[in-house]
C-alpha positions as a Markdown table, in Angstrom:
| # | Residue | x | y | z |
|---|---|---|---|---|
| 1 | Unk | 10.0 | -9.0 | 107.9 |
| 2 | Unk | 12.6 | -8.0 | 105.7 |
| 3 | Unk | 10.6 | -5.5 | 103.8 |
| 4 | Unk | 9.2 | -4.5 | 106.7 |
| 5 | Unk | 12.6 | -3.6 | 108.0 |
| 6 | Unk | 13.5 | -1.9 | 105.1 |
| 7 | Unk | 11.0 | 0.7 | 105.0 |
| 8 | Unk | 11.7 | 1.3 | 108.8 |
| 9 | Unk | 15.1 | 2.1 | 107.8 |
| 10 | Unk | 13.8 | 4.4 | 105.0 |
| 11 | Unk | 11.5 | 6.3 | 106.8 |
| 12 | Unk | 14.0 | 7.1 | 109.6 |
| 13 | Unk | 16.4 | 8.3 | 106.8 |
| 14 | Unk | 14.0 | 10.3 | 105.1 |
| 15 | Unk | 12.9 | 11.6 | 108.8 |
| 16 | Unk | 16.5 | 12.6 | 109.2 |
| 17 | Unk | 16.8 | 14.1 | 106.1 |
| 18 | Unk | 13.8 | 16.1 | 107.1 |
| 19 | Unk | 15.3 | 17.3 | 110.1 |
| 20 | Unk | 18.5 | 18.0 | 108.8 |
| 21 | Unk | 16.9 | 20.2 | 106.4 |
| 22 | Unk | 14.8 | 22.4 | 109.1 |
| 23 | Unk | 17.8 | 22.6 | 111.2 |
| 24 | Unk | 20.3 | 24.0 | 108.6 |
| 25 | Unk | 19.0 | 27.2 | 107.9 |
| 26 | Unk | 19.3 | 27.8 | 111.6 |
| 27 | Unk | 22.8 | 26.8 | 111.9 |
| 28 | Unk | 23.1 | 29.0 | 109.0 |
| 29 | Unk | 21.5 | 31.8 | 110.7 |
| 30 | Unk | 23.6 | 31.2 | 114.0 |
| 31 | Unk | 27.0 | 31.0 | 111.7 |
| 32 | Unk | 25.7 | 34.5 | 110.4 |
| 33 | Unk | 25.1 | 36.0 | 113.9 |
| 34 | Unk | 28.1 | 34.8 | 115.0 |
| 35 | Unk | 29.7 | 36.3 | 112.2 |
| 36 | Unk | 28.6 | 40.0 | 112.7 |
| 37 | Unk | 29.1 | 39.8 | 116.6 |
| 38 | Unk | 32.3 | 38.8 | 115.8 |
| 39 | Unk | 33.4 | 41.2 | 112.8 |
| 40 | Unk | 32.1 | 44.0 | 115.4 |
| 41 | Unk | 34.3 | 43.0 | 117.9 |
| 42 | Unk | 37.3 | 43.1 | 115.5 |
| 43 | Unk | 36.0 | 46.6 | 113.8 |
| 44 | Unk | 36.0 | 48.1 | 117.6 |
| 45 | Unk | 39.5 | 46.6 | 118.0 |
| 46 | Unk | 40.6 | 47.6 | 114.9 |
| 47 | Unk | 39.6 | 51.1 | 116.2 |
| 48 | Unk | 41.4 | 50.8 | 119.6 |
| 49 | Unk | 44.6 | 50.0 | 117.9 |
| 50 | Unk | 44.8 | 52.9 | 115.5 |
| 51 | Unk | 43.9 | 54.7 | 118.5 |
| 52 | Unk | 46.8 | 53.4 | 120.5 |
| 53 | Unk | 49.3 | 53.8 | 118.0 |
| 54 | Unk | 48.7 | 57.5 | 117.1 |
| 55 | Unk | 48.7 | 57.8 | 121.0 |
| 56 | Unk | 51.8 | 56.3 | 120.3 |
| 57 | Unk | 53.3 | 58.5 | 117.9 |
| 58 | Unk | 52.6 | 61.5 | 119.8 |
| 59 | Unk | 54.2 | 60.2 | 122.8 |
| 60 | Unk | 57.5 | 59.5 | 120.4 |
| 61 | Unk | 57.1 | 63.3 | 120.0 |
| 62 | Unk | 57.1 | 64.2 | 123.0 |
| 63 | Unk | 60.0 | 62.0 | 124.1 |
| 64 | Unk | 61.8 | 63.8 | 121.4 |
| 65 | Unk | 61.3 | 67.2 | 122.2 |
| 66 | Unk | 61.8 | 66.5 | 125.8 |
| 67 | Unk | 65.1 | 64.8 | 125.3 |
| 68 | Unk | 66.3 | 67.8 | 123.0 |
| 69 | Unk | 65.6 | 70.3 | 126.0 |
| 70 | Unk | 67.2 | 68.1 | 128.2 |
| 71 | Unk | 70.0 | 68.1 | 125.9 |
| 72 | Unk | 70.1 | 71.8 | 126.1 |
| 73 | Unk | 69.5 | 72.5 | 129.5 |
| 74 | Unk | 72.0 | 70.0 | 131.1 |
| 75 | Unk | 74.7 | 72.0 | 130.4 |
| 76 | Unk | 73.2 | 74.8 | 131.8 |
| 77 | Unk | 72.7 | 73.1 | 135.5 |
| 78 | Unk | 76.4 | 71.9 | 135.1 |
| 79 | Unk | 77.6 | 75.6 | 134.9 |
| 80 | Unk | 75.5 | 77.1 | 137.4 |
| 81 | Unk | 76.1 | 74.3 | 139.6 |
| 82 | Unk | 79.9 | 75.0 | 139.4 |
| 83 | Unk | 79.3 | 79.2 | 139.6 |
| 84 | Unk | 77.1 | 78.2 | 142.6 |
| 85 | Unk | 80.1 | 76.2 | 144.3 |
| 86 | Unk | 82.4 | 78.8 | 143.5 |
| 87 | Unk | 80.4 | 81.6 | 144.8 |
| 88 | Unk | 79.4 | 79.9 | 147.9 |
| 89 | Unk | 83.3 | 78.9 | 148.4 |
């Protein structure tokens, strides 16, 4: 009986083994798919981000500019506002 019990436990552990074995390589596989899907959707966000921060930039640039000729023309309105009052007094 004890024998008996013995091989019973072998032959499960070598069926085990047996399955393990068939069932790694598509783990493997899955790992791998997962993998690529993954390192796609990091290349595409990668992508988006440069994207964003030369969008960035040039909106710096803008800003900029736009607060230079704001600089320049703010003046301006002040003394035609205050000819404006002057004339219309």
């Amino acid at each position: 009986l004890k024998k008996e019990m013995l091989q019973h436990v072998a032959a499960v552990a070598a069926e085990f083994r047996r399955v393990s074995d068939q069932k790694m390589p598509e783990t493997t596989k899955r790992a791998m798919q997962e993998n690529l899907s993954v390192t796609a959707q990091l290349q595409q966000l990668s992508d988006k981000t440069k994207e964003l921060l030369k969008e960035n930039d040039d909106l710096r640039a803008r800003e900029k500019q736009l607060k230079i000729e704001n600089a320049i023309t703010e003046p301006l309105l002040h003394e035609i506002t205050k000819k404006n009052v002057a004339n219309q007094k």
